[in-house]
C-alpha positions in Angstrom: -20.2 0.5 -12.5 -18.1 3.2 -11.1 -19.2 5.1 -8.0 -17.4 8.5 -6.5 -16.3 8.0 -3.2 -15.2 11.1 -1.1 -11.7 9.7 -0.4 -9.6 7.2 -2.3 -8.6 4.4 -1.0 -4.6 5.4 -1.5 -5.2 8.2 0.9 -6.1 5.8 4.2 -2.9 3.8 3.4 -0.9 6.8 3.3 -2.3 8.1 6.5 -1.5 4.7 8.1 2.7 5.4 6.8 4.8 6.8 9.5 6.1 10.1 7.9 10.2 10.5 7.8 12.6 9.5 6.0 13.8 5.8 5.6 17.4 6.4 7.1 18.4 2.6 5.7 17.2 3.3 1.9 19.5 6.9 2.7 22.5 5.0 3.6 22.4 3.2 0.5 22.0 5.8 -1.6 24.6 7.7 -0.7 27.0 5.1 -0.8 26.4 5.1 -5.0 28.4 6.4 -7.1 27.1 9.5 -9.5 27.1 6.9 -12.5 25.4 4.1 -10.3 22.8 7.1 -9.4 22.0 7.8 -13.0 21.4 4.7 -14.1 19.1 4.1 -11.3 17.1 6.9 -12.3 17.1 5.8 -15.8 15.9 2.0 -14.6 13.2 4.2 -12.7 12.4 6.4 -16.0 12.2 2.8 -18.1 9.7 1.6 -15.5 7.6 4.9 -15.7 7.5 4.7 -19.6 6.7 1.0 -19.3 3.8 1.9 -16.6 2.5 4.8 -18.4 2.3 2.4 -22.0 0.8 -0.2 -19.9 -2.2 1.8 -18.9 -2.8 3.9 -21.9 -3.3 0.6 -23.9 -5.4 -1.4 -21.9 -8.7 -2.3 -23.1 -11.9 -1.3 -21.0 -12.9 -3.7 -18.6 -17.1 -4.5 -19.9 
């Protein structure tokens, strides 16, 4: 059975990240090229898609 809880679970391990930006994962990035950039976006809107059909047709738990 489902109970409500006042605060997600998801929202303590966010509180526990240190806010900023990840200066390593920036480096990379901007050493891409504007092709290399697009296609990781489009691997990232693939993996959204795949995600999204994953969880609309999943069958109820009992």
């Amino acid at each position: 059975m489902w109970y409500f809880v006042d605060e997600p679970w998801q929202y303590r391990v966010l509180d526990q990240l240190r806010c900023g930006v990840d200066l390593a994962q920036l480096e990379r990035t901007r050493s891409w090229t504007p092709t290399q950039r697009l296609e990781a976006l489009e691997e990232l809107m693939a993996l959204a898609d795949e995600l999204r059909a994953g969880v609309t047709n999943r069958k109820p738990t009992p």
